[in-house]
C-alpha positions as CSV (number, residue, x, y, z in Angstrom):
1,X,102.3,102.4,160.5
2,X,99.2,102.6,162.4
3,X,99.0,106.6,163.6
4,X,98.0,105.2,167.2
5,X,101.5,104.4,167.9
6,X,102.8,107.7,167.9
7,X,100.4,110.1,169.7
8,X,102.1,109.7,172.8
9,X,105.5,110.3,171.5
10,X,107.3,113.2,171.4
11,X,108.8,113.9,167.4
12,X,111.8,115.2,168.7
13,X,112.2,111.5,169.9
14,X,111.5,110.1,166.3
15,X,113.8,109.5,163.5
16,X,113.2,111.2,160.2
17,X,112.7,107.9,158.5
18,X,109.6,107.3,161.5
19,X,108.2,111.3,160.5
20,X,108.1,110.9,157.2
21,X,107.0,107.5,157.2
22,X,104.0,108.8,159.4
23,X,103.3,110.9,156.8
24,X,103.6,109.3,153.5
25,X,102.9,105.7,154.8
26,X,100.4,105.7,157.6
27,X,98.0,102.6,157.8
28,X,95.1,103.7,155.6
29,X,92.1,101.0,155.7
30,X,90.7,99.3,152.5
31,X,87.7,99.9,151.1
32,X,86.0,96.5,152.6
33,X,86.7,97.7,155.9
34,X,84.5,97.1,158.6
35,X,84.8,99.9,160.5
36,X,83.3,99.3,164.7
37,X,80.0,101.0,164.7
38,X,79.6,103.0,168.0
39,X,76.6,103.6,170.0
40,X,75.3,107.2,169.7
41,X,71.9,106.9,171.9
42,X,69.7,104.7,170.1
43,X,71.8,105.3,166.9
44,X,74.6,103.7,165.8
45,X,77.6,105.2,164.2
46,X,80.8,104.7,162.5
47,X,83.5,106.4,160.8
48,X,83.1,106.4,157.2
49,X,85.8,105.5,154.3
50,X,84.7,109.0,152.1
51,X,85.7,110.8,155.3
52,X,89.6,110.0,154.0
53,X,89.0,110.9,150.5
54,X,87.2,114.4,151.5
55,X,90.0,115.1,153.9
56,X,93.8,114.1,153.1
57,X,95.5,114.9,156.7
58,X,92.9,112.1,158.0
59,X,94.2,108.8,159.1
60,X,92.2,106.5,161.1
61,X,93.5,104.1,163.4
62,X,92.4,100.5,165.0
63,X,94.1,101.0,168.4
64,X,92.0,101.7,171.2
65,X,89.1,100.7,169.9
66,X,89.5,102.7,166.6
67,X,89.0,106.2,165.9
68,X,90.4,109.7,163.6
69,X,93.5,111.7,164.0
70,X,94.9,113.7,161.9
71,X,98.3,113.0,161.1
72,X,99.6,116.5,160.7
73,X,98.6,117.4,163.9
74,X,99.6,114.5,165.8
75,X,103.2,114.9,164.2
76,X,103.4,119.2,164.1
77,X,100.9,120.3,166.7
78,X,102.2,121.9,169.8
79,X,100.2,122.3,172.5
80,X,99.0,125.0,174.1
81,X,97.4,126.9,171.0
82,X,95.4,129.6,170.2
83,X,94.9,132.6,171.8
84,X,97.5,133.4,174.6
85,X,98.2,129.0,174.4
86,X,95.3,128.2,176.2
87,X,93.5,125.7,174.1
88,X,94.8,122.5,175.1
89,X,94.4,120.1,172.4
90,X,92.3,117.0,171.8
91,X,90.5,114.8,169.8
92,X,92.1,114.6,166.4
93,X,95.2,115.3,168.1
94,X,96.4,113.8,171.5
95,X,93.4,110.4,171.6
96,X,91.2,109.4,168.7
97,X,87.9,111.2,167.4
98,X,85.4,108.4,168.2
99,X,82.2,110.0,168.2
100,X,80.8,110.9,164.5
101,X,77.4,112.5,164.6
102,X,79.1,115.7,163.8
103,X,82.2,114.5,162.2
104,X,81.8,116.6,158.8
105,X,81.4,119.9,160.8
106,X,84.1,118.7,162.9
107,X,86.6,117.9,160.4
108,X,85.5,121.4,158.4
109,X,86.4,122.7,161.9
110,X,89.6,121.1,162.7
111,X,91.2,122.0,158.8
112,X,90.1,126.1,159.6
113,X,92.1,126.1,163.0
114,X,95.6,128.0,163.1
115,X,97.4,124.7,165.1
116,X,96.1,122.9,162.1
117,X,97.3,125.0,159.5
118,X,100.5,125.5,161.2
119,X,101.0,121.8,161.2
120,X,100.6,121.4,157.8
121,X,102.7,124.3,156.9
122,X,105.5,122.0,159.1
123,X,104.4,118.7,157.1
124,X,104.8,120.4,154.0
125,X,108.2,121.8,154.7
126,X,109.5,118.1,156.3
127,X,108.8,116.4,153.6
128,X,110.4,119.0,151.0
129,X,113.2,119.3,153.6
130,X,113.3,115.6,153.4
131,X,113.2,114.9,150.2
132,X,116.0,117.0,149.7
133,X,118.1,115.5,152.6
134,X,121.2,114.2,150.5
135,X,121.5,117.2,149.0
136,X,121.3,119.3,151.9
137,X,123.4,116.5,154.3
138,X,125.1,118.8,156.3
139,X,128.6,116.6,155.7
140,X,127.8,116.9,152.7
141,X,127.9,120.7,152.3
142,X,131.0,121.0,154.6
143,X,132.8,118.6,152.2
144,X,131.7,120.3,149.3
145,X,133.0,123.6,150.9
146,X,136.2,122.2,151.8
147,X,136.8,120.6,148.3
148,X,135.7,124.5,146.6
149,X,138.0,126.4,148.9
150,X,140.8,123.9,148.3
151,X,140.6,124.5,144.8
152,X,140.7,128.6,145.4
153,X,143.8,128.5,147.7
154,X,145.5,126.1,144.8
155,X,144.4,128.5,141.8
156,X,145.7,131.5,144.0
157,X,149.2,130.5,144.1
């Protein structure tokens, strides 16, 4: 469940099962990984495994040539945010955070934003929604219904 495969696609396109498995399964790197070391001037950098630990809506993802998104965002985000929808949104969220110099600021950043917050607001209330479903299966509650006002029209005559 690489995070890459879904930036591009529109949730209301996605199952549930494809959501939640976004969110409770996405591909998370070992510890051994070698992550691709960028060039940064005469620096290079690379993203870094503590980076995951320190912030649990980060996911990272090989495609494209690697990079960070963050998974609530890419799922919840809509775009057009902030002020009057003007801020259009971008790395973390529609193609990969690639460039690190700054990533700690940039994460600190991201997790302070309203869309951010917003979309883990929407995470947090998929996933209780979710795992919840069977009881809240909407045939489910019209069959219970039916079954309960059956049994009042009986005991009423």
């Amino acid at each position: 469940m690489d995070i890459g495969h879904f930036i591009t696609r529109d949730t209301s396109n996605m199952s549930e099962n494809e959501i939640f498995g976004v969110l409770s399964d996405c591909w998370n790197p070992t510890r051994h990984y070698a992550f691709p070391k960028l060039s940064a001037g005469k620096q290079t950098r690379s993203f870094q495994h503590h980076y995951l630990d320190n912030w649990p809506w980060l996911v990272y993802s090989e495609m494209n040539g690697g990079g960070a998104f963050c998974k609530f965002c890419v799922l919840f985000s809509k775009d057009g945010t902030g002020k009057g929808g003007h801020q259009s949104l971008g790395a973390l969220v529609k193609y990969p955070m690639k460039k690190f110099k700054h990533a700690t600021e940039i994460f600190k950043a991201h997790a302070s934003s309203k869309y951010h917050m917003d979309s883990v607001v929407d995470a947090e209330h998929f996933i209780q929604w979710y795992g919840n479903k069977s009881a809240k299966d909407i045939k489910f509650q019209l069959d219970e219904g039916h079954k309960k006002q059956a049994i009042k029209n009986r005991q009423r005559y």
